[in-house]
N, C-alpha and C positions, 0 to 999 in steps of 0.2 A: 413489469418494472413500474415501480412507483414511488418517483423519486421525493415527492414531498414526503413521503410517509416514513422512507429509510432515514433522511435527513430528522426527522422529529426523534426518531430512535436512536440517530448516534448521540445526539444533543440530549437527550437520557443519559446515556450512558456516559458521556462527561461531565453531568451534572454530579456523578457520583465516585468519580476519582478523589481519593486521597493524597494530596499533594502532601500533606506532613509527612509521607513513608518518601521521599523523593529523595537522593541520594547529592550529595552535593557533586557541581560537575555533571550531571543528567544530563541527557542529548537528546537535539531535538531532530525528529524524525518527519519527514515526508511520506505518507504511506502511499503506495500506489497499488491500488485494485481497479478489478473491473464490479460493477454491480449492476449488469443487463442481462442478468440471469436471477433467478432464484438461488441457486446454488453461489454465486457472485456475489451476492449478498448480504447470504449466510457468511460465505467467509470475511468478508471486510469488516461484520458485525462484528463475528469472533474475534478477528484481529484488533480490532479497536478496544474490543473490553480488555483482552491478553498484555496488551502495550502500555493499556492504562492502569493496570496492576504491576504494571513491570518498574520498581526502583530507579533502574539505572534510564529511565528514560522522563524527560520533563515535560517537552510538548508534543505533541502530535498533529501536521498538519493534515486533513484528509481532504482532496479538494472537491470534491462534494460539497463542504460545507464554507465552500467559498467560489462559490460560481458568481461571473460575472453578475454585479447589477442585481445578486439576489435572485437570480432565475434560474431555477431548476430546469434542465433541457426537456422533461416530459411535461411541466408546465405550460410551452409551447409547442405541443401539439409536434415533437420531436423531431422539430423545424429552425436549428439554429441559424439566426441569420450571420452575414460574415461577419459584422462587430462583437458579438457576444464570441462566435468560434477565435477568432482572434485576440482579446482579449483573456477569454479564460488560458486559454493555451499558454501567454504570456506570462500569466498570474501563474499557473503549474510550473512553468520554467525558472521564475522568480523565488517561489516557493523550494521549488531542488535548492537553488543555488545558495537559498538562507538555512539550508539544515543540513547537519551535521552528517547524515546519511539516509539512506532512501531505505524502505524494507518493501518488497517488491512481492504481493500475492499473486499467486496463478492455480489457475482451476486447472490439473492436467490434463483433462479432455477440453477444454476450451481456453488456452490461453487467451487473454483480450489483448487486444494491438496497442492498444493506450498504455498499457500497463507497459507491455516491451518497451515501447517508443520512452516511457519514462524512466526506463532500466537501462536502456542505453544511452541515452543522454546524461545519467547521470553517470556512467562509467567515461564517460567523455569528459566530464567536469571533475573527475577525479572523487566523487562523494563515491563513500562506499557502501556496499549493496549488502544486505538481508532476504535471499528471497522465500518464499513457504511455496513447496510445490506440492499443494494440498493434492492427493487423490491416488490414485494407482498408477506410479510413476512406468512401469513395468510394462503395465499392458496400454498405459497413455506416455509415449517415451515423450522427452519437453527437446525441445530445439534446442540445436548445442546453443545457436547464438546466448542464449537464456541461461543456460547453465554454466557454461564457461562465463558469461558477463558477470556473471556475482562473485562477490568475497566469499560466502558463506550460504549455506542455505541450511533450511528445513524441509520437514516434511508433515508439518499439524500446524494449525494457529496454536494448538496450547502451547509448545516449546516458547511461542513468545512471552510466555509471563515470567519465566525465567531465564531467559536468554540473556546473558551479560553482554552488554551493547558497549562495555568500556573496553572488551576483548573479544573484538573481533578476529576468530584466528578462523583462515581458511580452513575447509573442510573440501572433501573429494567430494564430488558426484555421485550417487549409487546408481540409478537409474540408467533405463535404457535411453538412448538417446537417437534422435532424426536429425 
């Protein structure tokens, strides 16, 4: 993991959103991923470019790219003290509560707990969920908590570039479930 480097890449990859394609009414999004994996990463990359091509969507907050104080937690030697844990967590909470809705990745062999804990808080605050259960749902079944918490789900980052975010209609679960 290496947080300054992913951070330099999504900040690419925003620099090169097309806002003239943005749809009037676009909603602004809280994404929640894990990225302490390789594969973690990968997918918050993908999501981020997918969402930023997506119309119906205007901002995207990722909070990565808003950590306390400007400090990336691998920056410090992956030793948050309790100001910075407290505060960042605040700012994510703040962050739900200012958007529209949450779209919530999971790596199906490794769900990350941050991501849950942010899935569910925001089904508590009523914002409604997106989630991608990126991988072999099958032979990696997702927690009902996870799958029953969301409005809608997927199962690729690319459905997010065309996912109408203005219609949100529930979808069933396919997957095996724990």
């Amino acid at each position: 993991m290496n947080e300054a480097k992913l951070i330099k890449e999504l900040e690419e990859i925003s620099r090169h959103v097309d806002n003239s394609k943005k749809l009037p009414g676009a909603k602004n999004i809280y994404l929640a991923a894990g990225w302490f994996s390789d594969h973690q990463e990968q997918l918050l990359k993908e999501a981020f470019t997918k969402l930023s091509a997506n119309p119906t969507i205007a901002h995207i907050h990722v909070p990565l790219l808003h950590q306390y104080g400007g400090v990336a937690l691998g920056t410090s030697n992956n030793t948050p003290d309790f100001e910075w844990g407290a505060m960042t967590y605040k700012a994510d909470i703040r962050a739900i509560d200012n958007s529209d809705l949450t779209v919530a990745v999971f790596e199906a062999e490794d769900a990350d707990t941050g991501t849950a804990m942010e899935l569910g808080y925001s089904v508590a605050s009523h914002t409604p969920v997106v989630s991608v259960f990126a991988g072999n749902i099958d032979e990696h079944p997702i927690n009902l908590m996870l799958s029953f918490g969301t409005d809608a789900h997927v199962t690729s980052t690319d459905a997010l570039a065309d996912y109408d975010f203005f219609d949100i209609t529930p979808n069933k679960y396919m997957g095996k479930l724990i």
